[in-house]
C-alpha positions as CSV (number, residue, x, y, z in Angstrom):
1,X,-33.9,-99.5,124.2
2,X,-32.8,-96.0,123.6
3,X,-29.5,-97.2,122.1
4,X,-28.3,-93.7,121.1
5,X,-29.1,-92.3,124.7
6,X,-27.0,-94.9,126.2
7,X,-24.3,-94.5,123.2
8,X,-24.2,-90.4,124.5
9,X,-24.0,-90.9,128.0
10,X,-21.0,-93.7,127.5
11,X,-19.4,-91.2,125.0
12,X,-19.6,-88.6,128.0
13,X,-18.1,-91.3,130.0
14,X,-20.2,-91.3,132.4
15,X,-21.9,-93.9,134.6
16,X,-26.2,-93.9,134.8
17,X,-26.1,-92.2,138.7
18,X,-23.1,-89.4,137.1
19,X,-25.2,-88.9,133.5
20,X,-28.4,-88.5,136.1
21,X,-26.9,-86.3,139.0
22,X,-25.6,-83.9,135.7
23,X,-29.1,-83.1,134.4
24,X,-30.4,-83.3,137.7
25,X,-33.0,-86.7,137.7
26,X,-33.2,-89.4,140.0
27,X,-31.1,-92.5,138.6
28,X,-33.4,-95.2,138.7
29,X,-36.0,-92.9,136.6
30,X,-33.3,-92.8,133.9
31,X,-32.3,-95.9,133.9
32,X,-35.7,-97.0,133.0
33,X,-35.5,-94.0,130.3
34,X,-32.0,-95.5,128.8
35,X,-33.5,-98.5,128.7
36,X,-36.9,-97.7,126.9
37,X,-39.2,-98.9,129.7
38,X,-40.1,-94.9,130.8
39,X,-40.7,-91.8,128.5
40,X,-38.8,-88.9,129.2
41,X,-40.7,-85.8,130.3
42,X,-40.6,-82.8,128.3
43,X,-38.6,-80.9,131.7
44,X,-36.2,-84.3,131.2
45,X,-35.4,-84.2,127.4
46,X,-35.1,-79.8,127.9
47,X,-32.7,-80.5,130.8
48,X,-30.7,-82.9,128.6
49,X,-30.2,-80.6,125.6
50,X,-29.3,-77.5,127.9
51,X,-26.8,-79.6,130.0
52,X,-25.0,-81.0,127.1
53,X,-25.8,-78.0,124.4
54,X,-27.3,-80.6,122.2
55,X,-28.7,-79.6,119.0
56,X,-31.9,-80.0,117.8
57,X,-31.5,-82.9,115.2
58,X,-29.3,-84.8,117.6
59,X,-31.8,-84.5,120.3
60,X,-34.5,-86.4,118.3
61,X,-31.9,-88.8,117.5
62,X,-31.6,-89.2,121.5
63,X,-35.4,-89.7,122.1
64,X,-36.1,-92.3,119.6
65,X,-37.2,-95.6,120.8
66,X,-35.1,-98.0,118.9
67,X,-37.6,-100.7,119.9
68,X,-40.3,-99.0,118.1
């Protein structure tokens, strides 16, 4: 699970579908990225960091797999 993704969106409170339609992916797809079961694209984690102005070392934060 990508705890800290989750812990982001929920701090933006924001639902999956709202967190999804604001950077522009389908919901299902990051759901499964949230969750750990998908990687994120490159376009995806890019579209993340420009939407929220998220810097660098948070962003790696984001895309760690806690399960890993």
């Amino acid at each position: 699970m990508r705890l800290q993704l989750k812990l982001f969106r929920i701090s933006k409170k924001m639902t999956q579908g709202e967190f999804a339609d604001k950077i522009g992916v389908n919901r299902a797809n990051y759901s499964m990225i949230e969750k750990g079961k998908r990687n994120g694209t490159i376009v995806f984690w890019n579209k993340l960091k420009e939407t929220f102005n998220i810097p660098e070392d948070q962003m790696w934060s984001l895309m760690k797999n806690e399960e890993e």
